[in-house]
C-alpha positions in Angstrom: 17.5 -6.9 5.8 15.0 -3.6 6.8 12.0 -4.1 5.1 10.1 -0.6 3.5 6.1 0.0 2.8 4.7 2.8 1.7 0.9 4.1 2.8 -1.0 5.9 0.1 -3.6 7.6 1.3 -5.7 11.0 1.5 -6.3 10.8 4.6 -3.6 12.2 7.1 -4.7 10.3 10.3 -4.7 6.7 8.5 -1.3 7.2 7.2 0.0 8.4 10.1 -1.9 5.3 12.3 0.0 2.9 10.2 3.3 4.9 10.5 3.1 4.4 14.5 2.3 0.8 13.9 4.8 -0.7 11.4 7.6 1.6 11.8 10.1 0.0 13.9 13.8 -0.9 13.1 13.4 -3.6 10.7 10.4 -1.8 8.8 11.0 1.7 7.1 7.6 3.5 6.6 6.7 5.8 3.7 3.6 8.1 3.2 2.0 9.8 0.4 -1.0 11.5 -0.3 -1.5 11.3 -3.7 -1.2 8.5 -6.5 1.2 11.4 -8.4 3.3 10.9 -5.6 3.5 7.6 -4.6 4.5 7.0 -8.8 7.5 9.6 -8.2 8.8 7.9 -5.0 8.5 4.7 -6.2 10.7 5.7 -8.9 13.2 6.4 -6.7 13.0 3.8 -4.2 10.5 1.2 -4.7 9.1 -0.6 -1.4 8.7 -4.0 -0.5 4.8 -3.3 0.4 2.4 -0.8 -1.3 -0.8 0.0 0.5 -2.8 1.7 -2.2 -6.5 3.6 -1.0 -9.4 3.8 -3.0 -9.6 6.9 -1.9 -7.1 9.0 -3.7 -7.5 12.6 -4.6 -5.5 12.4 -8.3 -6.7 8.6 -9.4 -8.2 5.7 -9.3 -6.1 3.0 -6.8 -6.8 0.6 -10.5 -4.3 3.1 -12.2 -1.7 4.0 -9.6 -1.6 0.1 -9.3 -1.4 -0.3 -13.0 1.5 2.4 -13.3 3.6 1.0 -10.0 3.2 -2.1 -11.7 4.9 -1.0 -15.2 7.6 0.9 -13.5 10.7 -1.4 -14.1 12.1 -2.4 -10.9 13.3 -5.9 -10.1 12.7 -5.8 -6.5 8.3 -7.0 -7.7 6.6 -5.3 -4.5 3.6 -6.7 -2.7 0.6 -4.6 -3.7 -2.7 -4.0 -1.2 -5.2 -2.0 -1.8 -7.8 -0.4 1.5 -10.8 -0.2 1.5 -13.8 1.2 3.7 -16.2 -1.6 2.8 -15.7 -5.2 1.3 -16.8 -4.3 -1.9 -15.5 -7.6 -4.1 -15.6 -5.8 -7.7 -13.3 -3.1 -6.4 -11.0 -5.9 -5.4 -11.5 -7.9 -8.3 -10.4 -5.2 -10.5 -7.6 -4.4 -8.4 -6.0 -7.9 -8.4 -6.6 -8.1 -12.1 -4.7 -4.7 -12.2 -1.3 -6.7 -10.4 -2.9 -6.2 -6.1 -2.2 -9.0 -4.3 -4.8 -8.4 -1.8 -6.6 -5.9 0.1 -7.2 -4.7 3.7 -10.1 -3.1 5.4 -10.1 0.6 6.7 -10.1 1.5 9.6 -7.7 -1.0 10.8 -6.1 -1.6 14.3 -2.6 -3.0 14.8 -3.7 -6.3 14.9 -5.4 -6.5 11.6 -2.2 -4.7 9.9 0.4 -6.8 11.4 -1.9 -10.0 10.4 -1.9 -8.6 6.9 2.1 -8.3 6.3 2.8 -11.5 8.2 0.6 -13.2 5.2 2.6 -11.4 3.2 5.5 -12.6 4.3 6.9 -9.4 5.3 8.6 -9.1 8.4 6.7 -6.4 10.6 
């Protein structure tokens, strides 16, 4: 079964980085660059993994977790957020807002594959 993610992000470069690294045939990648967006697609389609920033232009990665979360979907996706720093309280609130964990920007390809295999998720 092909797996999906989607990267949400401001940043171009960082979505694009993950792009090149998890794309493949088994592992669909989606971008967005706004929490606005990311609600909209996953509306449509909702993805096995959602890698939410803390960076987003439109809101806080607490909310667009919080809204992704309340959209009724059956297919429950695994929620990360990224972060520059480890900041714990920033992670804290995100798992209380329905994350299930978090990953450190910037990443390499070994780091992101490490962090879906935990998952679970084929990458």
């Amino acid at each position: 079964m092909k797996q999906s993610c989607m990267f949400v992000d401001a940043s171009s470069v960082v979505r694009r980085v993950a792009k090149r690294i998890l794309a493949t045939p088994d592992m669909t990648v989606f971008e967005s660059g706004s929490g606005a967006e990311a609600v909209e697609m996953c509306r449509k389609t909702m993805p096995h993994v959602i890698v939410v920033s803390t960076n987003l232009p439109d809101m806080s990665a607490v909310d667009l977790i919080r809204q992704i979360r309340a959209i009724d979907d059956p297919a429950a996706p695994k929620l990360l957020i990224s972060l520059v720093e480890m900041d714990v309280g920033a992670i804290m609130r995100a798992r209380r807002a329905g994350a299930d964990g978090y990953l450190l920007k910037p990443f390499d390809r070994g780091q992101l594959l490490d962090s879906f295999r935990t998952l679970k998720i084929a990458a």
